[in-house]
KOLKOL-699998 format. One record per atom (N, C-alpha, C, O): residue in three letters; residue number from 1; x, y, z; atom name. Coordinates in nm, 2 decimals. Layout:
N
<atom "ALA", NUM, <X, Y, Z>, "CA">
...
END
This chain:
90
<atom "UNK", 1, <-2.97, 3.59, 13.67>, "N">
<atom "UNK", 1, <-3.10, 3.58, 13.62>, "CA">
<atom "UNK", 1, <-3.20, 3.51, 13.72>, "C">
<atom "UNK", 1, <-3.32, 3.53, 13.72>, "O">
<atom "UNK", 2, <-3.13, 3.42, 13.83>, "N">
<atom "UNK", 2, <-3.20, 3.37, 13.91>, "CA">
<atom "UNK", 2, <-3.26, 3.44, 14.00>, "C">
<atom "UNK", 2, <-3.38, 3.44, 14.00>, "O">
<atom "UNK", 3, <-3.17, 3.49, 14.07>, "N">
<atom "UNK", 3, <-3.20, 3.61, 14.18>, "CA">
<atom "UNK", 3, <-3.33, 3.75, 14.10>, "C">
<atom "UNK", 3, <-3.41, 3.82, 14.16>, "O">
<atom "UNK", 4, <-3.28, 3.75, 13.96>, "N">
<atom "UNK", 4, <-3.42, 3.86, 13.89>, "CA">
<atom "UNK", 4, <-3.55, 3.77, 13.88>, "C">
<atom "UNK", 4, <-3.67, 3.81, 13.89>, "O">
<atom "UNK", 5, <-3.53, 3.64, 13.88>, "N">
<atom "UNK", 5, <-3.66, 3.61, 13.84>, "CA">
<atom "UNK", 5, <-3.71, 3.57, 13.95>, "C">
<atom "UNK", 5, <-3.83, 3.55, 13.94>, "O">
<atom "UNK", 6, <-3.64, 3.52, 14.14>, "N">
<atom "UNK", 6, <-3.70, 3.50, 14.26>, "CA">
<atom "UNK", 6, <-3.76, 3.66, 14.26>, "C">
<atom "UNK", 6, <-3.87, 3.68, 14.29>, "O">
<atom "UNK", 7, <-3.69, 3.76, 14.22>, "N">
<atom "UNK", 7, <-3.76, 3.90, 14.31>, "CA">
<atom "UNK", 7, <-3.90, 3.92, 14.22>, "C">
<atom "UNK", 7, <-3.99, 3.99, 14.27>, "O">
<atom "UNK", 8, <-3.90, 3.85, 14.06>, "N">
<atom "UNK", 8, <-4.00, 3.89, 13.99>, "CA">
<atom "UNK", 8, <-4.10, 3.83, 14.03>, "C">
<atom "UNK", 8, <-4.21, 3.88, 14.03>, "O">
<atom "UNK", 9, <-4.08, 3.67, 14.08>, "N">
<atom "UNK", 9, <-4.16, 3.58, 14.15>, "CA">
<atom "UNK", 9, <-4.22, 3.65, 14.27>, "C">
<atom "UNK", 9, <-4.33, 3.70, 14.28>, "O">
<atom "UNK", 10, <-4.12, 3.64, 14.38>, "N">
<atom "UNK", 10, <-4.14, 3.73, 14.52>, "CA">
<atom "UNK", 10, <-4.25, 3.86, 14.51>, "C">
<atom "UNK", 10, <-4.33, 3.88, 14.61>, "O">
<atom "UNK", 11, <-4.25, 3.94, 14.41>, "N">
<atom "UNK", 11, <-4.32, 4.06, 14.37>, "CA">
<atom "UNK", 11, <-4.45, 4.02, 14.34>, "C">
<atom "UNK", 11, <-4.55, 4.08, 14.39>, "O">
<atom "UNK", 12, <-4.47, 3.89, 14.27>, "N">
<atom "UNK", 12, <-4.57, 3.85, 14.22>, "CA">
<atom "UNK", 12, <-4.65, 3.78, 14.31>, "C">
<atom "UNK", 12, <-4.77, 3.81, 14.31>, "O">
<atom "UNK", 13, <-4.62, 3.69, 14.40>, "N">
<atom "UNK", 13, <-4.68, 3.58, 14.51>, "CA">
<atom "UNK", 13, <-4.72, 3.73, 14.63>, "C">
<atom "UNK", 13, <-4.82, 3.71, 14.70>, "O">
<atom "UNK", 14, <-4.65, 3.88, 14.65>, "N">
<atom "UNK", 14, <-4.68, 3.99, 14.76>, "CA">
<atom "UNK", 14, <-4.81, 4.07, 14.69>, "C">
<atom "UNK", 14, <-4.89, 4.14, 14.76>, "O">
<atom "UNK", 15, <-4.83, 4.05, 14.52>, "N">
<atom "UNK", 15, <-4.95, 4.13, 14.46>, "CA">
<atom "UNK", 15, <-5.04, 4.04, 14.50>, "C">
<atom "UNK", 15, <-5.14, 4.07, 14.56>, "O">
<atom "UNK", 16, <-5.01, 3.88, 14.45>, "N">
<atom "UNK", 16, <-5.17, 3.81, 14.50>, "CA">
<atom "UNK", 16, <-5.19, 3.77, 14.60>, "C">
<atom "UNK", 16, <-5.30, 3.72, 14.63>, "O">
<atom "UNK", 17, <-5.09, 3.79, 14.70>, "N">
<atom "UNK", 17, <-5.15, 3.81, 14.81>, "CA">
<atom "UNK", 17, <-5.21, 3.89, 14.89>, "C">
<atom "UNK", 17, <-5.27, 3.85, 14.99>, "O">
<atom "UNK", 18, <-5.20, 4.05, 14.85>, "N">
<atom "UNK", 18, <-5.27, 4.14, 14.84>, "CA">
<atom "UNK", 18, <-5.41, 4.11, 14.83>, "C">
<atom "UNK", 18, <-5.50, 4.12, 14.92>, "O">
<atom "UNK", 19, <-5.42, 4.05, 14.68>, "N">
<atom "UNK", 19, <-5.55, 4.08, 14.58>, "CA">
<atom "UNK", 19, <-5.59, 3.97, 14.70>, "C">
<atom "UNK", 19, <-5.69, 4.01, 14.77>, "O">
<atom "UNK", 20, <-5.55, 3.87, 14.73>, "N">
<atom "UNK", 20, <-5.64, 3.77, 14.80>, "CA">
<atom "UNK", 20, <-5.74, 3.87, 14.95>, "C">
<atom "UNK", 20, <-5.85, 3.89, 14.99>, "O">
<atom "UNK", 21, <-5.62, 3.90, 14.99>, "N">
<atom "UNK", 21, <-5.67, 4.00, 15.10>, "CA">
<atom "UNK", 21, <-5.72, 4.09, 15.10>, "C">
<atom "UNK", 21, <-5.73, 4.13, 15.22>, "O">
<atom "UNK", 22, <-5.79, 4.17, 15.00>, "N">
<atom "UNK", 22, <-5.83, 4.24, 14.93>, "CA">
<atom "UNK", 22, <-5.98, 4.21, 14.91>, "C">
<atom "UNK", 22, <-6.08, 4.26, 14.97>, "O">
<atom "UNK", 23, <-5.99, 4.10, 14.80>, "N">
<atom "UNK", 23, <-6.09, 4.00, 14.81>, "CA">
<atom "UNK", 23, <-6.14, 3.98, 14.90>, "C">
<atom "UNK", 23, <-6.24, 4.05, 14.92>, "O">
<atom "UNK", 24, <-6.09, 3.88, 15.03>, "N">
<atom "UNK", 24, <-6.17, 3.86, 15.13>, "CA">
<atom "UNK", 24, <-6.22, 3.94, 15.22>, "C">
<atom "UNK", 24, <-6.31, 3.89, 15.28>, "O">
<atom "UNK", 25, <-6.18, 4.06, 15.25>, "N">
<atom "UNK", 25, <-6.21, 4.18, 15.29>, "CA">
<atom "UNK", 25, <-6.33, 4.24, 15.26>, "C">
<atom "UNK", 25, <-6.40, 4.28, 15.35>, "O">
<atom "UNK", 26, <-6.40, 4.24, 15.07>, "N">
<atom "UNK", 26, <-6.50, 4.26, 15.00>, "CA">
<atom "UNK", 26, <-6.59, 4.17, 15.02>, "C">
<atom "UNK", 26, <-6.71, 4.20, 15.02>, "O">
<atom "UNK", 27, <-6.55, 4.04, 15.05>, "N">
<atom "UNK", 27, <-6.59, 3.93, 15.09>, "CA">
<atom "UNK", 27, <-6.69, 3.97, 15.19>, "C">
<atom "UNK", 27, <-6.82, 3.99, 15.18>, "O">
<atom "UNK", 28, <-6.62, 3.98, 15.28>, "N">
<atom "UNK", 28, <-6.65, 3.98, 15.42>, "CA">
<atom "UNK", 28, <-6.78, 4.08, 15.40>, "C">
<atom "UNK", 28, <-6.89, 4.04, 15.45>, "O">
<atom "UNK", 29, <-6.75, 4.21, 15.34>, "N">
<atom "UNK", 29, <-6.82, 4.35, 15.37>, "CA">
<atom "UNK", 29, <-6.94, 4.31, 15.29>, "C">
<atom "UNK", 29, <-7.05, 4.36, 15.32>, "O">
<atom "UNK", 30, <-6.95, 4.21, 15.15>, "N">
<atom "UNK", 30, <-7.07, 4.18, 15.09>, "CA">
<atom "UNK", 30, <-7.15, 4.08, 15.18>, "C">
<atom "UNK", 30, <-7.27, 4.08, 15.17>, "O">
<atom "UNK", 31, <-7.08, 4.02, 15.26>, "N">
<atom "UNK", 31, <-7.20, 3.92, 15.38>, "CA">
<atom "UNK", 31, <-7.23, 3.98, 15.49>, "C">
<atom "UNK", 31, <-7.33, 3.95, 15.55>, "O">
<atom "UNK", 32, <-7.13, 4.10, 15.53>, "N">
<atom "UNK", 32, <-7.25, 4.19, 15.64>, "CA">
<atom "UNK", 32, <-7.34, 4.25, 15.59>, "C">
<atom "UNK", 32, <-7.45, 4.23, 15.63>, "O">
<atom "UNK", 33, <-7.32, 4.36, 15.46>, "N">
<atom "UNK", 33, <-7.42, 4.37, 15.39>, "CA">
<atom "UNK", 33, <-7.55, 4.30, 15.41>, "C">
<atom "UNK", 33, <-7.64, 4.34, 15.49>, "O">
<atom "UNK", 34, <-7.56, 4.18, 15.34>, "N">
<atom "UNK", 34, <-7.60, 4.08, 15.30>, "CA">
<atom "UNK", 34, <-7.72, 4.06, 15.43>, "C">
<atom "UNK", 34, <-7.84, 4.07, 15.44>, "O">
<atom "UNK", 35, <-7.60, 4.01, 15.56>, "N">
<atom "UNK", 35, <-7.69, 3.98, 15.67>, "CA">
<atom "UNK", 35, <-7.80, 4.09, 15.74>, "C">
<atom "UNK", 35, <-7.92, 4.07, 15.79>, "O">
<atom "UNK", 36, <-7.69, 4.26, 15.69>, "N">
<atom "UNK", 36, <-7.79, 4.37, 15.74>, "CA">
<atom "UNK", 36, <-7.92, 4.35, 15.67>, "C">
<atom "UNK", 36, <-8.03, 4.36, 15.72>, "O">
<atom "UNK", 37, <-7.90, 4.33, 15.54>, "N">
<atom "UNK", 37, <-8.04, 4.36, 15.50>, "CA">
<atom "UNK", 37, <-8.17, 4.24, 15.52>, "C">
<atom "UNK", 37, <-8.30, 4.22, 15.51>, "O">
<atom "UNK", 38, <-8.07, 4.17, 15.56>, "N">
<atom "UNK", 38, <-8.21, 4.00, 15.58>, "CA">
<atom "UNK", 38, <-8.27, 4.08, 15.69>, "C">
<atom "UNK", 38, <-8.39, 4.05, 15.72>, "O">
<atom "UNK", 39, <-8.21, 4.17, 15.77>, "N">
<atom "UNK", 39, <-8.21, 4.17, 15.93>, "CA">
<atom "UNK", 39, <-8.30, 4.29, 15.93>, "C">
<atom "UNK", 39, <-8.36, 4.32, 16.02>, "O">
<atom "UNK", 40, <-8.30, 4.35, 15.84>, "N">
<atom "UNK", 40, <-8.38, 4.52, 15.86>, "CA">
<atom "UNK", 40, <-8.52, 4.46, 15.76>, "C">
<atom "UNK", 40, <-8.62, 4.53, 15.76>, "O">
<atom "UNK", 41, <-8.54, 4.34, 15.68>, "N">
<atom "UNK", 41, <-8.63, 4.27, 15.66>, "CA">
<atom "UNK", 41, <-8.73, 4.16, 15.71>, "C">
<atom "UNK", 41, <-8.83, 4.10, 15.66>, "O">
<atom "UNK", 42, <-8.64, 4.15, 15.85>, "N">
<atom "UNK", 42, <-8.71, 4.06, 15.94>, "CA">
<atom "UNK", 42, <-8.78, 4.15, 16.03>, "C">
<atom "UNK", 42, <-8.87, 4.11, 16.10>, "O">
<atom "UNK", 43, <-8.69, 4.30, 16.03>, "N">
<atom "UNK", 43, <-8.75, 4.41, 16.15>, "CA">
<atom "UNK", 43, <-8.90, 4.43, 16.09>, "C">
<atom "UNK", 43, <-9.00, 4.41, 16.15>, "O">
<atom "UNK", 44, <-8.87, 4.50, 15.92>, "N">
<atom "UNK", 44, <-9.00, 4.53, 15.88>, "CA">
<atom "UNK", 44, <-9.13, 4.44, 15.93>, "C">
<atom "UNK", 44, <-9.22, 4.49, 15.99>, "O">
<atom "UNK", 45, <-9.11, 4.29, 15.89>, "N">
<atom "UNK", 45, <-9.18, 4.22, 15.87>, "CA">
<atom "UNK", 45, <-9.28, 4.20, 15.99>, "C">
<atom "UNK", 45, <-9.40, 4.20, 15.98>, "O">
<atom "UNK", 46, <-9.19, 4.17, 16.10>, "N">
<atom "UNK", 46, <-9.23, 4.21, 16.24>, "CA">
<atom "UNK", 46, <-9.30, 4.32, 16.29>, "C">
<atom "UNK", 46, <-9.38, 4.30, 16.38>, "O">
<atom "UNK", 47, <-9.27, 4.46, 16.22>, "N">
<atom "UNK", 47, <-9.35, 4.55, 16.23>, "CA">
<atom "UNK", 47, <-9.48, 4.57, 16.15>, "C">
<atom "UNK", 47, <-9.56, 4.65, 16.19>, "O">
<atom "UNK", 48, <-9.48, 4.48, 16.02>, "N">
<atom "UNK", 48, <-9.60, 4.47, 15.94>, "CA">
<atom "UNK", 48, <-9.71, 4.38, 16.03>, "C">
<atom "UNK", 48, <-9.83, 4.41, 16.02>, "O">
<atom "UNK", 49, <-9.66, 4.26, 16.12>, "N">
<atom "UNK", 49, <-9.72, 4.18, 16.15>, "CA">
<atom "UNK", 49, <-9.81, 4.29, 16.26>, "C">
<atom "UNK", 49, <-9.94, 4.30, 16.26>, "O">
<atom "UNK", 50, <-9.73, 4.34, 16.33>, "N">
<atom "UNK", 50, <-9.75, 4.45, 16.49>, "CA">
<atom "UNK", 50, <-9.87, 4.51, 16.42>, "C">
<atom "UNK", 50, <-9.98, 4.46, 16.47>, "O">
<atom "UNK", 51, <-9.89, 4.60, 16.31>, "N">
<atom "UNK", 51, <-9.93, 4.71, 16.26>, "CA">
<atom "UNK", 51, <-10.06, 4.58, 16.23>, "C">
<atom "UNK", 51, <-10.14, 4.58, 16.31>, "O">
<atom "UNK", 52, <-10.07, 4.49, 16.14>, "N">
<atom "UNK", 52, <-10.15, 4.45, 16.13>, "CA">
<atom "UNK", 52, <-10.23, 4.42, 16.27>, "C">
<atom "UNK", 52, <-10.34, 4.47, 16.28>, "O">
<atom "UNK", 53, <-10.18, 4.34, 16.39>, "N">
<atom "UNK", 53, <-10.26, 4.35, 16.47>, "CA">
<atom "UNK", 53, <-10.33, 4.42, 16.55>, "C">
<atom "UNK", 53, <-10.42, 4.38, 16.63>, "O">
<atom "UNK", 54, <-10.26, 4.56, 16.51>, "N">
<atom "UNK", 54, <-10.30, 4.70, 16.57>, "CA">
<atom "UNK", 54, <-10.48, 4.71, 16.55>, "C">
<atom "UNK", 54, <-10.57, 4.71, 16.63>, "O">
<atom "UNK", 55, <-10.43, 4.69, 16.34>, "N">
<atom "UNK", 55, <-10.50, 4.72, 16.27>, "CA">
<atom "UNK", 55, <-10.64, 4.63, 16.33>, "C">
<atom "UNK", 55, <-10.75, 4.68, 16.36>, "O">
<atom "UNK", 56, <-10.62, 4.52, 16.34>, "N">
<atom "UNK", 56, <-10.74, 4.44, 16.36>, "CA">
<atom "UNK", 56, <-10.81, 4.45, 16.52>, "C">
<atom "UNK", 56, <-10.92, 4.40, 16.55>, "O">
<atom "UNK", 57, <-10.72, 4.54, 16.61>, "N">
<atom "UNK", 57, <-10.80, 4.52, 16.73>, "CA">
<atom "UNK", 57, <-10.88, 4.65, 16.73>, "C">
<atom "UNK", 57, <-10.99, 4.66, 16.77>, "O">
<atom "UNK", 58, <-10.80, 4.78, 16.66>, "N">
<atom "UNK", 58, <-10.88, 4.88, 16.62>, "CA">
<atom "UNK", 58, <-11.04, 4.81, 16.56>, "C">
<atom "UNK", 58, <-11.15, 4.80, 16.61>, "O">
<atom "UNK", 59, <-11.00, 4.76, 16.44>, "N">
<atom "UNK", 59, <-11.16, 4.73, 16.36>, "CA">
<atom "UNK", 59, <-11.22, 4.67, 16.49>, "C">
<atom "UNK", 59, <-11.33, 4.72, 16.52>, "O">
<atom "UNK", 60, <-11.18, 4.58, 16.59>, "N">
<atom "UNK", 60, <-11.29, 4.52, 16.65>, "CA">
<atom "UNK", 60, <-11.34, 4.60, 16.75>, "C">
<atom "UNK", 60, <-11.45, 4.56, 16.80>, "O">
<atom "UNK", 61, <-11.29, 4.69, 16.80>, "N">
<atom "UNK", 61, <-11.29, 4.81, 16.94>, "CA">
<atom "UNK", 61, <-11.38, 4.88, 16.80>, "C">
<atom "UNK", 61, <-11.47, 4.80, 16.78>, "O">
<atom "UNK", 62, <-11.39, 4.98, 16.72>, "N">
<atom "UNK", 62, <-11.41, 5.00, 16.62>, "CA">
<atom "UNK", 62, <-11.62, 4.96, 16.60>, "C">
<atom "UNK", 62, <-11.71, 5.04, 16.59>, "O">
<atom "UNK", 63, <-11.61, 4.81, 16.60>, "N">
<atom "UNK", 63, <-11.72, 4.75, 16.57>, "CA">
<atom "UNK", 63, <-11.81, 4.74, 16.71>, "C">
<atom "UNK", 63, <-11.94, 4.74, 16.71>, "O">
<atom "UNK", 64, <-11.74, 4.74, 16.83>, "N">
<atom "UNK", 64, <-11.78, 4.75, 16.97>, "CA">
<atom "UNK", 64, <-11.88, 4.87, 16.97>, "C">
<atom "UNK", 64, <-12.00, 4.86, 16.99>, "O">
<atom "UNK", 65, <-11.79, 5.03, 16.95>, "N">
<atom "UNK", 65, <-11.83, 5.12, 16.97>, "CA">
<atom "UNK", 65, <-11.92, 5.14, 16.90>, "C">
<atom "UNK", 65, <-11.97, 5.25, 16.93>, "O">
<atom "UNK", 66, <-12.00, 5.07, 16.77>, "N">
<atom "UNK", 66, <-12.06, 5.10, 16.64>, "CA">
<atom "UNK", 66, <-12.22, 5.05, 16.69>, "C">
<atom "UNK", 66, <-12.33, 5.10, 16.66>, "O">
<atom "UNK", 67, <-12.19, 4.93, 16.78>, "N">
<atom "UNK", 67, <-12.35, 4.87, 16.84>, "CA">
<atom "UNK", 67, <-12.31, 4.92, 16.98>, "C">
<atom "UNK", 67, <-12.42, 4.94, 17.04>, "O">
<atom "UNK", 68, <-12.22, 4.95, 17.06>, "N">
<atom "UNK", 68, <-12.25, 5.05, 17.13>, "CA">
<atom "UNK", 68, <-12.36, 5.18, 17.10>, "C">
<atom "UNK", 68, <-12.46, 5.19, 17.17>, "O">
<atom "UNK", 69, <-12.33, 5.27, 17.01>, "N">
<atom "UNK", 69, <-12.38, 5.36, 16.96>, "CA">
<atom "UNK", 69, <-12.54, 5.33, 16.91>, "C">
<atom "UNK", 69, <-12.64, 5.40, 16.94>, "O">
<atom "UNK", 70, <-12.52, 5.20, 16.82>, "N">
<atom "UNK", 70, <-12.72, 5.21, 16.76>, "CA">
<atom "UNK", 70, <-12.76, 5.17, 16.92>, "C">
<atom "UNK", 70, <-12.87, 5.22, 16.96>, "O">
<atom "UNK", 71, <-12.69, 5.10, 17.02>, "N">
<atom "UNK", 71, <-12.77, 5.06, 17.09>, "CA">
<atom "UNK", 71, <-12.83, 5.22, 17.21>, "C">
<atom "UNK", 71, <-12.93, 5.25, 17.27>, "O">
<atom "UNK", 72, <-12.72, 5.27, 17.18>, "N">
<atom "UNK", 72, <-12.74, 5.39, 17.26>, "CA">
<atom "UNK", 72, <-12.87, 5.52, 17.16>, "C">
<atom "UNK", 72, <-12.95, 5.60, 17.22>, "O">
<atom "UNK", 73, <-12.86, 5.51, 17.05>, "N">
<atom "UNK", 73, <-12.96, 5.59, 16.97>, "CA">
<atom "UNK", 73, <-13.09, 5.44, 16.98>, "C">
<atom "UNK", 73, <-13.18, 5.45, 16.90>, "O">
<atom "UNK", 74, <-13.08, 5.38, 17.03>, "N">
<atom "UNK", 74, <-13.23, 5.30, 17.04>, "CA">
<atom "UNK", 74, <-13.28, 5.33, 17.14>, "C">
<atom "UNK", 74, <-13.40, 5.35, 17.14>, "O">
<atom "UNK", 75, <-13.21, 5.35, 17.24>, "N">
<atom "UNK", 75, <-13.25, 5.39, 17.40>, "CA">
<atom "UNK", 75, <-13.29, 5.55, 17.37>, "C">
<atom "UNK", 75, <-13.40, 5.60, 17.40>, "O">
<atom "UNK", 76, <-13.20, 5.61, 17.32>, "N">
<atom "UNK", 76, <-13.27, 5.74, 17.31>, "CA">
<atom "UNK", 76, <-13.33, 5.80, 17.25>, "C">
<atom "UNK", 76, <-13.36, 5.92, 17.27>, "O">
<atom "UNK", 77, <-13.40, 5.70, 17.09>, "N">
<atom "UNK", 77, <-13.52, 5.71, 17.04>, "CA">
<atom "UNK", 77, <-13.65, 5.67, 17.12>, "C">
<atom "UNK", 77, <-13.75, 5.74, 17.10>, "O">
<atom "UNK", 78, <-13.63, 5.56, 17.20>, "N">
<atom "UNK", 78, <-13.74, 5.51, 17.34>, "CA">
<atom "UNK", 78, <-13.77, 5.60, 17.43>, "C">
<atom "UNK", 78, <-13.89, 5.62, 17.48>, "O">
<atom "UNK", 79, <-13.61, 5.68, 17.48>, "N">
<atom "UNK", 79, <-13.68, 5.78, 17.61>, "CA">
<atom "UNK", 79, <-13.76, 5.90, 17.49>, "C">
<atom "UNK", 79, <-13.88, 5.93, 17.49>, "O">
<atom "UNK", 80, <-13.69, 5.94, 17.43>, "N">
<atom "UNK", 80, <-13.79, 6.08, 17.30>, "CA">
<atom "UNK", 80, <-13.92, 6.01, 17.30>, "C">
<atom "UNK", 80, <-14.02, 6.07, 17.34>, "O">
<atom "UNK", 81, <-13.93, 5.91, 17.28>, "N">
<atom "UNK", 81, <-14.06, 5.87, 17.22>, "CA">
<atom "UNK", 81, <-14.15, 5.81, 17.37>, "C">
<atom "UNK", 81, <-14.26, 5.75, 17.34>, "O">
<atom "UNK", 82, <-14.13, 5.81, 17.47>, "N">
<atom "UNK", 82, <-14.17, 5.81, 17.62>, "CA">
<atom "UNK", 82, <-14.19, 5.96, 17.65>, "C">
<atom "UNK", 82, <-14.30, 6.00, 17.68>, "O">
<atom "UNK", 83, <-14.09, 6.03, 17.65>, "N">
<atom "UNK", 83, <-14.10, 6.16, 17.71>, "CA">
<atom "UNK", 83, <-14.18, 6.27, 17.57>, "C">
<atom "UNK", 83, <-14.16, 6.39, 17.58>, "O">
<atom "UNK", 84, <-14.24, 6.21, 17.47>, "N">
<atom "UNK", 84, <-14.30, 6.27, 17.38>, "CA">
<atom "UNK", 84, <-14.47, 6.21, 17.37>, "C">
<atom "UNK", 84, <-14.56, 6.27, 17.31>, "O">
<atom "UNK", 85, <-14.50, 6.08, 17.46>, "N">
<atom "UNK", 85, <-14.63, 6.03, 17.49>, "CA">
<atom "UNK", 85, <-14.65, 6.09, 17.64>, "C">
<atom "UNK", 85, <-14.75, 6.08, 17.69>, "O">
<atom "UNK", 86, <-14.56, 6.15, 17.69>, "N">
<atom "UNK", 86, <-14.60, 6.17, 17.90>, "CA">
<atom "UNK", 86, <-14.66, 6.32, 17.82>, "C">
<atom "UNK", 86, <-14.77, 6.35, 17.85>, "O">
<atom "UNK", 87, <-14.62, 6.36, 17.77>, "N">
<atom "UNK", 87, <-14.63, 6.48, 17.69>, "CA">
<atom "UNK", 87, <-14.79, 6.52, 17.68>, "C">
<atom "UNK", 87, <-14.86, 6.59, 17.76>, "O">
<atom "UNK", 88, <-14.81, 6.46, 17.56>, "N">
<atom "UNK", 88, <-14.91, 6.46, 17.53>, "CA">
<atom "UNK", 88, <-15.04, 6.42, 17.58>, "C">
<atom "UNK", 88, <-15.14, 6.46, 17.54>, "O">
<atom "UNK", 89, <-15.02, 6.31, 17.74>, "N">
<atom "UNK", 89, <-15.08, 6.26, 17.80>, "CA">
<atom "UNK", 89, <-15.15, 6.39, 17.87>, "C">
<atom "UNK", 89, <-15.27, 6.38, 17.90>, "O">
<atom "UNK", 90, <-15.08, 6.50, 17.91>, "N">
<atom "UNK", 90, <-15.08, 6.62, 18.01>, "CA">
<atom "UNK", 90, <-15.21, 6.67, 17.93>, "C">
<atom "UNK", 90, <-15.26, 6.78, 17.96>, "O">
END
């Protein structure tokens, strides 16, 4: 009975240590998980930051070209309105 109940022991100490190994294994694969996704949320974030500053140098190049432009239809309402008095001067 001795020898049945070391192999029923022996059987039992080779399952949990299995299950332990098993476990830690799962372990393991839920903290790379884990790390992957902190890591593909630190990527985003960094790319939200990028995009945002895209975004703001656009608006200010953007705002450049905008008084670029009236300044350029002021100038060319001035020559119209010069070359529409040489005009009439004739």
């Amino acid at each position: 009975e001795i020898v049945e109940f070391q192999k029923i022991v022996g059987g039992l100490a080779e399952l949990v240590d299995q299950l332990a190994k098993a476990a830690e294994s799962e372990k393991m694969k839920a903290i790379g998980a884990r790390n992957f996704l902190k890591s593909i949320a630190k990527q985003r974030e960094a790319q939200e930051q990028q995009l945002q500053a895209l975004i703001a140098e656009k608006k200010m190049q953007l705002e450049r070209y905008r008084v670029e432009y009236e300044a350029l239809c002021k100038i060319e309402a001035d020559q119209n309105e010069f070359i529409d008095q040489f005009i009439f001067q004739k």
